[in-house]
N, C-alpha and C positions, 0 to 999 in steps of 0.2 A: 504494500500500500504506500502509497507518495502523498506527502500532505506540502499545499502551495500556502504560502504562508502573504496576509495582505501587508503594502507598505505604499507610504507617499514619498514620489519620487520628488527630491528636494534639489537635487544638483547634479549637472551633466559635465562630466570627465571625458579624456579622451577615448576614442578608439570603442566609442559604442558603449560608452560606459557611463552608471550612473551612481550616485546617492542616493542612498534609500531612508526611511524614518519605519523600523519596525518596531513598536510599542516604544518607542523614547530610543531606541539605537540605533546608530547608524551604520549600515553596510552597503559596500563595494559591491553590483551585481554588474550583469550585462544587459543593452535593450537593441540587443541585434534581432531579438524576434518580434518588439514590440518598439521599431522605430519612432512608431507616429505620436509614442508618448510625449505629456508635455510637464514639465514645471508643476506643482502640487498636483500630479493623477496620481489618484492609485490604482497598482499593479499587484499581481496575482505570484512572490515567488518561489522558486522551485529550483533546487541545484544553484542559485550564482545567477539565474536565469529568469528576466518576467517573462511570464507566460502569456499573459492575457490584461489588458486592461479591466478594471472592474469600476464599479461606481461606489463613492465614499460610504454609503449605507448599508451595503453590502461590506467592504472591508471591517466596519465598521461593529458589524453583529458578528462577523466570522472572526476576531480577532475577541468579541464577550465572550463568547463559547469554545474558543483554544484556553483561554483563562481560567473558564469553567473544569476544564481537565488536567491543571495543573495540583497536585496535591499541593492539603492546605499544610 
């Protein structure tokens, strides 16, 4: 099973590459498969990799319910 993890892309690096905002961190991914991303979207990650753009509501609920499975 592959779990895509949501984040707001915050800053664009070289070579296809961006900054990400995942719950308050930030990481180094690629947006070779999701060029047309922009400056605050969020995106769907997976391996280093957006997957898919998604919309803030959606990131949003999927990021309460990863928390929800975190032991307390």
């Amino acid at each position: 099973m592959c779990l895509g993890v949501p984040a707001k892309v915050v800053e664009f690096t070289e070579n296809h590459m961006a900054v990400v905002d995942v719950d308050g961190n930030q990481v180094n991914i690629s947006i070779q498969l999701t060029p047309e991303v922009k400056i605050g979207q969020y995106v769907l990650v997976h391996a280093g990799f957006a997957m898919d753009i998604i919309d803030e509501s959606f990131a949003e609920e999927t990021m309460k319910l990863l928390k929800q499975l975190q032991p307390q």
